[in-house]
TISE-313255 format. One record per residue (C-alpha): x, y, z; residue in three letters. Coordinates in steps of 0.5 Angstrom, whole numbers, plus 2048, in hexadecimal, padded with zeros to 3 digits. Example, Ala and Ser with C-alpha at 12.3 -4.5 7.8 and 13.67 -1.06 7.14 Angstrom:
! TISE-313255
8197F7810ALA81B7FE80ESER
! end
This chain:
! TISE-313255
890841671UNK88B847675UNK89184567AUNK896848676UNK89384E674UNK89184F67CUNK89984F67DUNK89C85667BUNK89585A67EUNK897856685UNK89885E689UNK894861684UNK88E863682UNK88A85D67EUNK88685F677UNK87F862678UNK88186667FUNK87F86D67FUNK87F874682UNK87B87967FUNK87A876678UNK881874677UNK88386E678UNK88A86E67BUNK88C866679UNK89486567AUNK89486A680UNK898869685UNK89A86B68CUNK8A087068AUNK89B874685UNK894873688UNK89487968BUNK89587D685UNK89087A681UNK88A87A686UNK88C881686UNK88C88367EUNK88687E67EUNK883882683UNK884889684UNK88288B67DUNK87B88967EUNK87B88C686UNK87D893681UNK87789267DUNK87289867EUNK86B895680UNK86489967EUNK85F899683UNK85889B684UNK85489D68AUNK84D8A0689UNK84E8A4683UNK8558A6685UNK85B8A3682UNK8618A2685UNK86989E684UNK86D89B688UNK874897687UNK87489168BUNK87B89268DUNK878898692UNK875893697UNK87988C695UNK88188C695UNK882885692UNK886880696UNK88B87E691UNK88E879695UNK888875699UNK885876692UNK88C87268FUNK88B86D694UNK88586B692UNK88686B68BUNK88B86668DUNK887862692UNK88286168DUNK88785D689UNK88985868FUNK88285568EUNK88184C68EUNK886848687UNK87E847683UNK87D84E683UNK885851681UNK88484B67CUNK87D84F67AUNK881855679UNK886853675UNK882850670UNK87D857670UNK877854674UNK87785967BUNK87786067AUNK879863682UNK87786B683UNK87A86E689UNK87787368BUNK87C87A68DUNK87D87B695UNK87B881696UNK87C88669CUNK87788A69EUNK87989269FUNK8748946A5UNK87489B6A5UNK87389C69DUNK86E89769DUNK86989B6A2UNK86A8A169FUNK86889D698UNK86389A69AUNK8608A269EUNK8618A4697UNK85C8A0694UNK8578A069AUNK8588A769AUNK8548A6692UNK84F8A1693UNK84E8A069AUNK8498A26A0UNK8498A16A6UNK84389F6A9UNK8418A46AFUNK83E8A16B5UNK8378A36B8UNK8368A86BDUNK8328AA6C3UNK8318B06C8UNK82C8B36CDUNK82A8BA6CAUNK8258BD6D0UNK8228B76D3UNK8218B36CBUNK8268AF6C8UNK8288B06C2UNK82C8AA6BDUNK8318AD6B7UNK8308A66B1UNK8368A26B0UNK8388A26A8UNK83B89C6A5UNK84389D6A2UNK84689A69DUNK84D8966A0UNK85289469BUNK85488D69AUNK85B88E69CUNK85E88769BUNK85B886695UNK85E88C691UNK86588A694UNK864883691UNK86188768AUNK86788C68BUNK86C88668CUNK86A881686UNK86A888681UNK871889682UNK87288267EUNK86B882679UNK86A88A677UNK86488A679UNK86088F67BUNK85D88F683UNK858892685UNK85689368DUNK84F890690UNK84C894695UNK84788F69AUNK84189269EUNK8438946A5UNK83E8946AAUNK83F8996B0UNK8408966B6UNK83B8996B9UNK8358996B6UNK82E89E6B5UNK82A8986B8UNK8308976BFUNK82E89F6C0UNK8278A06BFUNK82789A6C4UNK82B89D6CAUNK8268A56C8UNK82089F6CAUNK82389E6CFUNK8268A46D2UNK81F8A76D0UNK81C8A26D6UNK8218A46DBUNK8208AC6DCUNK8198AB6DAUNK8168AD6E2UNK81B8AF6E8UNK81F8AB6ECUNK81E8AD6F3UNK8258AB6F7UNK8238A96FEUNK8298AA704UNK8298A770BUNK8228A5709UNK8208AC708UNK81F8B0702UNK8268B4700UNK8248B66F8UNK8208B56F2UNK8238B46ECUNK81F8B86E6UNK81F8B56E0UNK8228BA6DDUNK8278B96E3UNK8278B26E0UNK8298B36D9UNK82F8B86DAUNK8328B16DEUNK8318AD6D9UNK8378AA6D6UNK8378A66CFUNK83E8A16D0UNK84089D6C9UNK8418966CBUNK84388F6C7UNK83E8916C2UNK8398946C5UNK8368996C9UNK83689A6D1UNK83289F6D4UNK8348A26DBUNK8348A76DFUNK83A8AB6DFUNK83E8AA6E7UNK8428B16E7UNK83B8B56E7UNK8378B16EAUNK83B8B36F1UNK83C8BA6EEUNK8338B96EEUNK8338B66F5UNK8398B96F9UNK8378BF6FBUNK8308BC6FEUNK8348B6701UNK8398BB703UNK8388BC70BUNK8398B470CUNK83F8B5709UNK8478B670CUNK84D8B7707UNK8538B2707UNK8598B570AUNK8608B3707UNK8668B170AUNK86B8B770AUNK8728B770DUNK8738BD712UNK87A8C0713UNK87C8C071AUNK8838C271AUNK8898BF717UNK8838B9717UNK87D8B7713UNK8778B3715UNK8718B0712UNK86B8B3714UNK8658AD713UNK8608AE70EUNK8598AD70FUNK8538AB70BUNK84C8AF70AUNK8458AD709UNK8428AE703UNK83D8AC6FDUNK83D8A46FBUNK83E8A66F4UNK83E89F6F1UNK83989E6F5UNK8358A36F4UNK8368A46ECUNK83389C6EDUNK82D89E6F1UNK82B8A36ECUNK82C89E6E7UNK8278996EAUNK82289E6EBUNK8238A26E4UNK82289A6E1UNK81C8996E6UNK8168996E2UNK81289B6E9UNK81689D6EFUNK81A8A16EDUNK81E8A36F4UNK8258A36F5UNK8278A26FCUNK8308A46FCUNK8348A4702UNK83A8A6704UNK8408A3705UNK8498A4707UNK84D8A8703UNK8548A6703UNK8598AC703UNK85D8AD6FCUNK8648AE700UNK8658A9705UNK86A8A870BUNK86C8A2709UNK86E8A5702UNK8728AA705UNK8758A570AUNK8788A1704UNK87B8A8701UNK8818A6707UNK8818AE709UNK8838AE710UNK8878B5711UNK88B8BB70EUNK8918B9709UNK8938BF705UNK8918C7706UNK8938CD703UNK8928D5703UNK8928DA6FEUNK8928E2700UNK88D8E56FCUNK8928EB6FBUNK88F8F36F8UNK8878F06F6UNK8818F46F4UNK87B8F16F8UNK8788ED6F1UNK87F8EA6F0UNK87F8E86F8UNK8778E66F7UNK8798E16F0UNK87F8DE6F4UNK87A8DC6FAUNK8748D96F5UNK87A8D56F2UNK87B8D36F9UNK8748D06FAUNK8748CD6F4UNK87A8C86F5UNK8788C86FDUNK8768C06FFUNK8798BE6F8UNK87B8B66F9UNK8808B36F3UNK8808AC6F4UNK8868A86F3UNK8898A86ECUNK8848AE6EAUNK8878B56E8UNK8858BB6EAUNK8848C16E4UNK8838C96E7UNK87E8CA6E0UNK87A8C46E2UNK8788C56E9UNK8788CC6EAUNK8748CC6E2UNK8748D36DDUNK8758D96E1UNK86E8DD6DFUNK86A8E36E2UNK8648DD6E1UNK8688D96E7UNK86A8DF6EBUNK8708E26EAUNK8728E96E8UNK8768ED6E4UNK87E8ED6E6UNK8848ED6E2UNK8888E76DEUNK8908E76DCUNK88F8E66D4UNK8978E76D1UNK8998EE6D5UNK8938F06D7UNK88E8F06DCUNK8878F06DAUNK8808F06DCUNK87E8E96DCUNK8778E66E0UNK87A8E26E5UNK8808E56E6UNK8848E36EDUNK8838DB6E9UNK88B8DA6E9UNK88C8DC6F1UNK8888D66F2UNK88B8D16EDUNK8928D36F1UNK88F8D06F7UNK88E8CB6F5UNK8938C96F0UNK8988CA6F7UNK8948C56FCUNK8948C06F5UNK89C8C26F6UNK89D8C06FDUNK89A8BA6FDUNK89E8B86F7UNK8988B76F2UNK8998B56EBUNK8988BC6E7UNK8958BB6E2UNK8948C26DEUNK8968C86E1UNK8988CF6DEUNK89C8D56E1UNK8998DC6DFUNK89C8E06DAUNK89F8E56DFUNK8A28E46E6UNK89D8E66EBUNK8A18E76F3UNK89C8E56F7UNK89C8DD6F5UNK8A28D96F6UNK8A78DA6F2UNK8A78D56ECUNK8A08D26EEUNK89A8D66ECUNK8968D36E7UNK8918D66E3UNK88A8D36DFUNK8858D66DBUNK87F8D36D8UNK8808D06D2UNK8878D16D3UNK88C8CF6D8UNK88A8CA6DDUNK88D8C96E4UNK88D8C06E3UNK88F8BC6EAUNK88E8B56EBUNK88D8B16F2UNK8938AB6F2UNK8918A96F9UNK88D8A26FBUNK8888A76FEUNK8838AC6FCUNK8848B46FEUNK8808B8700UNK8828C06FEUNK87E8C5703UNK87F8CD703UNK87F8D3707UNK8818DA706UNK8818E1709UNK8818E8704UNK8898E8704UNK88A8DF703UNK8888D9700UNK8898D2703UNK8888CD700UNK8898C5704UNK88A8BF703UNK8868B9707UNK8878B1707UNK88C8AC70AUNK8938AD70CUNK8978AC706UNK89E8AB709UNK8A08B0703UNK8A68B5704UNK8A78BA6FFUNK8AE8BE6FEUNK8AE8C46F8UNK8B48C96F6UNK8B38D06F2UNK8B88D16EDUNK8BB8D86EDUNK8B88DD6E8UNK8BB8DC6E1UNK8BA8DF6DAUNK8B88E66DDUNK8B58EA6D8UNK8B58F16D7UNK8AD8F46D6UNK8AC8F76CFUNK8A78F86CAUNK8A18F36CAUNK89C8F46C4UNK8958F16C4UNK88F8F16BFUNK8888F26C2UNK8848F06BBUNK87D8F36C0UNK8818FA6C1UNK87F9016BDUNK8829006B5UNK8889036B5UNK8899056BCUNK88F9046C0UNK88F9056C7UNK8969036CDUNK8958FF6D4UNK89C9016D8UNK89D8FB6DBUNK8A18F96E1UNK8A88FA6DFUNK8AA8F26E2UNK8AF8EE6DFUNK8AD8E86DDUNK8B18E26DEUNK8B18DA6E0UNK8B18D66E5UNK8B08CF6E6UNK8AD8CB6EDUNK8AF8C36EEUNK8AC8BF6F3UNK8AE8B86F5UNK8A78B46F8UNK8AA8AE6FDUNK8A58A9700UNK8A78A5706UNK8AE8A8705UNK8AE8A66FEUNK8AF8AA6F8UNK8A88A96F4UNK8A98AF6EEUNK8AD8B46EDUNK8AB8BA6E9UNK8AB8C26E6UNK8A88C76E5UNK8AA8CD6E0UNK8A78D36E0UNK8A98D96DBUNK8A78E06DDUNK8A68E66D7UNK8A98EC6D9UNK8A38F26DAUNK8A58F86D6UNK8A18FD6D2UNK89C8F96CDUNK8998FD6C7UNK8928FB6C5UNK8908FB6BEUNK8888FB6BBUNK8878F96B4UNK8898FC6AEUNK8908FD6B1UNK8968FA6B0UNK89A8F96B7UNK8A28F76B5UNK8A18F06B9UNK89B8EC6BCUNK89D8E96C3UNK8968E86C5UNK88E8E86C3UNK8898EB6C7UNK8838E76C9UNK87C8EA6C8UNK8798EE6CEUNK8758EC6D3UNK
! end
């Protein structure tokens, strides 16, 4: 007789299964889903009261859980294929199955819970301090916190959503990590090791006598796997012995590479002599530790070189590849000096392979600090002072050497208005913060730029391996002419309601276009264009605030 009963539950939910207090007897596979749905997400809905400290709060559980719906059905289900004594218990009343919901944790909105309500009841414990003040150790207390047991609320947080009840966060006593106990221990400590002067010794002779005050600014305290060590600080302990050891010593040389030619040569690198510092800052440690001899003997030992030739030999640069020159044209005397410190800023860059070149980040913000002066900057139709004016000349020499050797450009903008001493349709301007001059080295081998330049040039060349790269370009006709009119710009830090005119050149504007074809062992490997629209120069009409210019071209930036 149980059999035949059991027969119309076979792929359904037996008696006595449930999900949420509900109990989902008859259900089968085709309506699991939404019954666990509408047993479940109306509790998840539920807003749960908490309270922490004295502070109350709420939360739904539905934001930090979404159900599972369907992981939740199957198991509904799986708990009805049980073993026949207990489906026969079932349909005579005699086992009763809750299924607990799947729920899926939302991680970013529990974290931001759980900071909720640590941010009412918690503390955190603050670990102890130790530090020399004159030749005495001083110790900052830890203080105990309170952590919240995060795992506990959840769990209370969870069962709420089903029972109604009120939950309440439990905050636990944190100790701090580093306690007022490992502290005063390492001020002990620290206290016994500048208490009477080290005498450091060199070559058997006396070199210098470390004072105890001396002693005390190299102490450094260093937290480490909960306890304090104390040591002495390395950097300024040679700082301490250098100028004393300072006649035995020799300073490293590094390798460079030397122009001679169209051919570069590595130039070996030397090492130097100097203070063993590892082994001094051991030596002093042992005598500051030592309760008696408290001597340090320190030697000196071999100083590699930073830059060595090995390292440059592996670079692959052997000779010129691609060179470029500029005429300066009409230049003050600052703009020829900007573009000259330009030069020495980019002179010996290395851009190994796949490594991309940017103007604004080699040669850095144009500023009187780093030595540039006043020239003049195009902004829409006018030139206006700027400090480190001329910055374009040299981000045009450039731009043509990546040209020619048939680099990947990738970011290059022409000048808002034609400038005649640059290739035709081949400038490019930069500015700080602004437009960036961006190549990037394609080859198997890195490149070496170096530069040179006279008060009427710049050139800039590009040193590495042969390339076996030959670079075809063709300029457009110029198109699209347009005639120089009125411009008008607002100038936010001129005089209110003033209004001045700048006459301006009187060129045309126009368009141009630069193709180029880069063939590699015969071969075509890119081909790519360069289009460059240039503004006519008319008259252009300033206006101050508090006045109402027909139109607005361009804004003035703030004076420098």
């Amino acid at each position: 007789m149980p059999y035949l009963r059991a027969l119309p539950y076979r792929g359904e939910a037996l008696p006595g299964t449930s999900v949420a207090g509900v109990d989902l007897a008859g259900v089968g596979n085709a309506e699991a889903v939404s019954s666990v749905q509408a047993a479940v997400l109306p509790s998840l809905a539920r807003v749960v009261e908490l309270r922490a400290g004295e502070t109350r709060l709420t939360v739904r559980p539905s934001e930090l859980y979404a159900l599972d719906a369907a992981a939740t059905a199957d198991a509904v289900l799986a708990a009805s294929r049980r073993t026949e004594p207990e489906r026969v218990a079932a349909l005579v009343g005699l086992r009763e199955v809750e299924v607990s919901p799947v729920l899926v944790e939302r991680p970013q909105a529990i974290a931001a819970f759980l900071a909720r309500v640590r941010s009412v009841g918690g503390e955190s414990a603050t670990a102890a301090t130790v530090q020399m003040d004159g030749v005495e150790p001083t110790v900052t207390p830890s203080r105990e916190g309170l952590r919240l047991d995060s795992t506990r609320l959840l769990a209370d947080v969870r069962r709420a959503a089903f029972d109604e009840r009120a939950v309440t966060a439990h905050f636990v006593p944190a100790a701090a990590r580093y306690s007022t106990a490992d502290a005063q221990r390492a001020a002990d400590l620290a206290r016994d090791l500048v208490g009477t002067p080290v005498y450091v010794f060199f070559d058997g002779r006396p070199l210098r006598t470390l004072a105890t005050h001396e002693l005390a600014r190299l102490v450094e305290f260093e937290k480490r796997s909960g306890d304090f060590l104390v040591d002495f600080d390395q950097d300024r302990l040679a700082r301490v012995l250098g100028p004393a050891i300072g006649g035995h010593e020799r300073r490293a040389v590094d390798a460079r590479f030397e122009v001679v030619g169209n051919r570069v040569r590595v130039v070996a690198d030397h090492p130097g002599i100097g203070l063993d510092v590892e082994g001094a800052v051991a030596a002093v440690t042992a005598a500051a530790y030592s309760p008696d001899r408290r001597i340090a003997q320190v030697s000196v030992g071999e100083i590699p070189a930073t830059v060595t030739a090995e390292q440059l030999n592996a670079f692959g640069i052997t000779r010129k590849v691609s060179s470029f020159t500029t005429d300066m044209g009409v230049s003050s005397s600052n703009r020829i000096w900007n573009v000259q410190l330009m030069a020495d800023y980019i002179d010996g860059t290395i851009i190994e392979p796949g490594k991309t070149f940017s103007f604004n980040r080699v040669v850095g913000e144009r500023t009187t600090e780093r030595g540039f002066r006043e020239g003049q900057m195009i902004v829409g139709s006018l030139l206006l002072p700027s400090i480190g004016g001329g910055v374009c000349q040299t981000a045009t020499t450039l731009f043509n050497n990546a040209f020619e050797l048939g680099l990947p450009i990738v970011r290059r903008y022409n000048h808002s208005f034609y400038i005649s001493h640059y290739p035709l349709g081949r400038d490019a301007t930069v500015s700080w913060g602004g437009p960036d001059l961006v190549f990037r080295n394609d080859l198997k081998h890195a490149l070496l730029i170096k530069s040179s330049y006279t008060n009427s040039t710049l050139t800039f060349t590009f040193f590495g391996t042969p390339t076996g790269r030959r670079v075809v370009s063709t300029t457009s006709p110029q198109t699209n002419w347009t005639a120089p009119g009125t411009s008008y710009a607002y100038d936010p830090y001129a005089a209110p309601g003033s209004i001045r005119t700048s006459s301006g050149s009187n060129q045309s504007g126009f368009d141009v276009t630069v193709k180029r074809t880069v063939y590699e062992r015969g071969k075509v490997l890119r081909k790519d264009a360069f289009a460059s629209r240039y503004i006519p120069v008319g008259p252009t009409v300033v206006y101050g605030p508090g006045t109402n210019p027909p139109r607005i071209d361009f804004t003035l930036p703030p004076p420098e």
